[in-house]
N, C-alpha and C positions, 0 to 999 in steps of 0.2 A: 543527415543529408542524403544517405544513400537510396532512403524512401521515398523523396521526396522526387527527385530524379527519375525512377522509376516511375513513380505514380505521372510525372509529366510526359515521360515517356510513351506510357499506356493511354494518356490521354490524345497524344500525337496518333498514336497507330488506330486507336477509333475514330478519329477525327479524318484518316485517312480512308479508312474503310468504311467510314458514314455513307459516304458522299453517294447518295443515289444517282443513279443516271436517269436520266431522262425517258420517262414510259412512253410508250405510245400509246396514245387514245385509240380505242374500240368503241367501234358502234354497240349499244347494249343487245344482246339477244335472247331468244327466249330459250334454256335447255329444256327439253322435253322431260318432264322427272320418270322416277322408275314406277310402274306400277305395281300395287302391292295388291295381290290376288287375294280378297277378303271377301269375294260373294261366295253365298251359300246356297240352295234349294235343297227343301228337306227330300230325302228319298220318300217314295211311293210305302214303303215297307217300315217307317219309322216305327211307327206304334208297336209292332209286331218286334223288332228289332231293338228297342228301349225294354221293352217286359221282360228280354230272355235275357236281356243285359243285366235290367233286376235281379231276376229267380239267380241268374249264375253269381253274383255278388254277396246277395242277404242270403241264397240257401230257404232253407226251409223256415225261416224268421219273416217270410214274406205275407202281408194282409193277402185276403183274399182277391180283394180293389189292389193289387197292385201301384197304380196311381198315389195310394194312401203311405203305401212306405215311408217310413221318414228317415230323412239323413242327419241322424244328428249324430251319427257317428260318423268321426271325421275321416276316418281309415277307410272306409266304407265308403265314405260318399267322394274322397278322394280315388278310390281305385273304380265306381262307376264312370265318375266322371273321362279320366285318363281313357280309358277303353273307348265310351264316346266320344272324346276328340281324337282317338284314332282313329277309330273306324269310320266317319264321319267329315274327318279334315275342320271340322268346325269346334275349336273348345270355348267354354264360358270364360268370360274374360275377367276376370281379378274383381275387378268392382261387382260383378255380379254373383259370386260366391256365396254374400249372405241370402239372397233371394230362394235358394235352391235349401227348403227346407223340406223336400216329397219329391218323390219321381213324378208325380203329377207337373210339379216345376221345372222341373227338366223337361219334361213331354213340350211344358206350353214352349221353353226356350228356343228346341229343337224343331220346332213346327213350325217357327218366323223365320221366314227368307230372308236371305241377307244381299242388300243391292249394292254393290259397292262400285262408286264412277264418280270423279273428283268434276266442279265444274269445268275443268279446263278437257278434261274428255268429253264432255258433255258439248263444247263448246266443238272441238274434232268434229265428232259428230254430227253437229247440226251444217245446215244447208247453209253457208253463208252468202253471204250476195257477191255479185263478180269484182266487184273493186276489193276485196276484204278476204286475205288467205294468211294462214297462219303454216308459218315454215319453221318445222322443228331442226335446232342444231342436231347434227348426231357425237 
C-alpha cells in the first residue's frame, strides 16, 4: 500500500508541475547565423613554398620533379600536410585525403581558391529593391 500512495503522490506533484503556462506568441524572425571563415586564395609564392615544404619533409628521398613525390607514406604525408594547413590557414579536408597520392596533388588542391558566401549573404549583398529589407536580430 505504501507504494502505491507514493506512486499517487508522485503522480499529483507532476501533474502540478506539468501544467504550462501560457506562451506568448512571437512574430517569427530571422537570426543572422554565425559566419564561418572558410575562403581561401592561394598565396603568390605557393609553388615555391609547397617544394621547400617537400625537400624539408621527404629529405633527400625527394624525385628530382618534386611534384612526383609520392605520399604513401602516411607519417610523411601526415606531417606535410599539418605544416600546410598551418602555414596556409587552409587544410584538406577528411574526404579528400585519399586523392593526395603526390605533391603534385597537393600543389593542384592548394592552387583552387576557395569562395566561401552562404546564399543568405549573398542575398545581404545584393541591391534589393526599396519595399524589400532584410533586418538581422542581433
Amino acid at each position: 500500500m505504501c507504494s502505491g500512495a507514493s506512486r499517487k503522490e508522485e503522480r499529483e506533484v507532476e501533474a502540478d508541475g506539468a501544467v504550462p503556462e501560457k506562451e506568448e506568441r512571437r512574430e517569427p524572425s530571422l537570426m543572422h547565423p554565425l559566419r564561418r571563415r572558410r575562403s581561401y586564395v592561394p598565396p603568390e609564392d605557393l609553388q615555391s613554398c609547397l617544394e621547400s615544404h617537400v625537400r624539408e619533409v621527404f629529405g633527400p628521398s625527394v624525385p628530382e620533379d618534386w611534384q612526383q613525390a609520392p605520399l604513401q607514406e602516411k607519417r610523411l604525408k601526415h606531417r606535410l600536410l599539418a605544416r600546410l594547413a598551418a602555414e596556409l590557414g587552409h587544410a584538406v579536408p577528411n574526404s579528400q585525403l585519399h586523392r593526395m597520392r603526390c605533391a603534385g596533388d597537393v600543389l593542384g588542391f592548394y592552387c583552387t581558391p576557395v569562395r566561401d558566401s552562404t546564399k543568405i549573404d549573398e542575398l545581404a549583398a545584393a541591391e534589393l529593391p526599396p519595399n524589400l529589407k532584410i533586418i538581422w536580430q542581433q
